[in-house]
N, C-alpha and C positions, 0 to 999 in steps of 0.2 A: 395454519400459517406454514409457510415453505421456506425453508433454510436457506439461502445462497451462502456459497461460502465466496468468498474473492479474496485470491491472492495476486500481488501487485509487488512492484517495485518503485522509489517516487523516482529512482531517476532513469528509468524506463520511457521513453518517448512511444511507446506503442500502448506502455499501460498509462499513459496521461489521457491517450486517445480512447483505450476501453473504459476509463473509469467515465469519461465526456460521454459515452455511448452514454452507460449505464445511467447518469443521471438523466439525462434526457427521456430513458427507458422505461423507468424507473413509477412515476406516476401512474403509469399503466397498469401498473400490478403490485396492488394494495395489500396482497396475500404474500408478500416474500418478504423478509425480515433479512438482512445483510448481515454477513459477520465478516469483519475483515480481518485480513488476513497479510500484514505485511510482511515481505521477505525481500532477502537478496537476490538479487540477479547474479548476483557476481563475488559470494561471500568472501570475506579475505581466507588465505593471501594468495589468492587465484590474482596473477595478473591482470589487472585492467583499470580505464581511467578512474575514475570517482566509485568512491565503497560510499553507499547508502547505508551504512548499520547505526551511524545517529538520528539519521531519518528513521529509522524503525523506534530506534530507545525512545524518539520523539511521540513517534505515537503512543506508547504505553505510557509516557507520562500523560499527553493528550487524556486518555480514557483514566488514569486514576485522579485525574482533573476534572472530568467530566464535563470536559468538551466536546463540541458540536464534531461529531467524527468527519461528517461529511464537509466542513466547512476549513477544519484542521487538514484535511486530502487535499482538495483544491489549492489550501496555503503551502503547501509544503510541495504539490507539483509545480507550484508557479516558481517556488522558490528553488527547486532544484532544475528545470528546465526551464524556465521563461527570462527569470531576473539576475539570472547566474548569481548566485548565493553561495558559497563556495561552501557548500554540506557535510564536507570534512570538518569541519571549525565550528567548535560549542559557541564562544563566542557570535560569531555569523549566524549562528540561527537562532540564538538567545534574542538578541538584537532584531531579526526581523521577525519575530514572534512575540515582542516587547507589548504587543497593543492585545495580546490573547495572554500572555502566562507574565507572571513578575519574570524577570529575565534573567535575576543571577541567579534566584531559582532554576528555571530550565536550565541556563547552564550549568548551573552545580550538577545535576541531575545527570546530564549528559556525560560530563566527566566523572562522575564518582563511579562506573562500572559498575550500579545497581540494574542496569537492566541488560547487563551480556549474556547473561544465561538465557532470558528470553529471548533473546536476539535470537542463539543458537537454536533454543528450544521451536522459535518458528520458522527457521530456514528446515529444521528435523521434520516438523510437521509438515511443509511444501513438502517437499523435494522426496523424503524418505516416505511418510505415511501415505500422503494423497497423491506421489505419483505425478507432482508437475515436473514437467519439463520445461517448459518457456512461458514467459509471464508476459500477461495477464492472464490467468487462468480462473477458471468458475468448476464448482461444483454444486449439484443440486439434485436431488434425491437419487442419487448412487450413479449421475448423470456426467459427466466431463467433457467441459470444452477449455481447451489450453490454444494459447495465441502457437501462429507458427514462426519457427524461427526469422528472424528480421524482416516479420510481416505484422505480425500480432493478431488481431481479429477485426472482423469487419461489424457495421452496427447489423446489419445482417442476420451474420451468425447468433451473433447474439441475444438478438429480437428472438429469432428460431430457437434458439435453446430456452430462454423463458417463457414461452408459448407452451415447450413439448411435456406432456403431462397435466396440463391444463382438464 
């Protein structure tokens, strides 16, 4: 089985579109196991519109939930670029995640700063260990494709890169 690793951002509009590849991609290749990988685009307090870092704490509760990852991705892309969800706000995303988690749950969870450390610890591991630079990036057997700046990746490349080592 072959590792992918993907890192993403949800409010990333080029990683909505890599992740669209990848499921579509995805069927095709029954031998890759995903590991995701969420991070910031834009960790605070780097100036910029919307911080994605409750969307990440979101996923980690996701997985100690053991939620559908893939199904949790799709919710939380639609929610930060499709339905405008205002992703700053525990509340807001407690609420449109109400019909997947008990909801003062995830918001308690979201507010209590039990997953900042991971937060940091997974912006450490992009950016610092594996060397991304622009998100949506993949890694797979000591392989790297990273989106280019305010292009991302095409399904393409992508298809290309899951083929090579075949």
């Amino acid at each position: 089985m072959r590792k992918l690793e993907v890192f993403f951002d949800y409010a990333c509009p080029f990683c909505l579109k890599g992740h669209e590849y990848l499921m579509e991609l995805l069927p095709e290749y029954n031998d890759i196991e995903v590991v995701w990988h969420s991070c910031e685009a834009h960790p605070r307090p780097e100036v910029y519109g919307r911080y994605s870092d409750l969307c990440v704490q979101g996923m980690f509760y996701a997985m100690e939930q053991s939620a559908d990852l893939r199904d949790f991705h799709d919710r939380m892309y639609r929610a930060a670029l499709k339905d405008s969800i205002d992703i700053e706000d525990p509340a807001a995303l407690a609420e449109y995640f109400k019909d997947l988690f008990d909801s003062e749950a995830f918001r308690a969870a979201l507010q209590s700063g039990k997953y900042d450390k991971a937060v940091f610890d997974a912006n450490d591991y992009a950016y610092e260990q594996s060397g991304v630079w622009f998100v949506p990036a993949y890694r797979m057997d000591g392989r790297k494709l990273d989106a280019a700046g305010g292009v991302g990746v095409t399904k393409s490349q992508l298809e290309d890169f899951l083929k090579e080592g075949l």
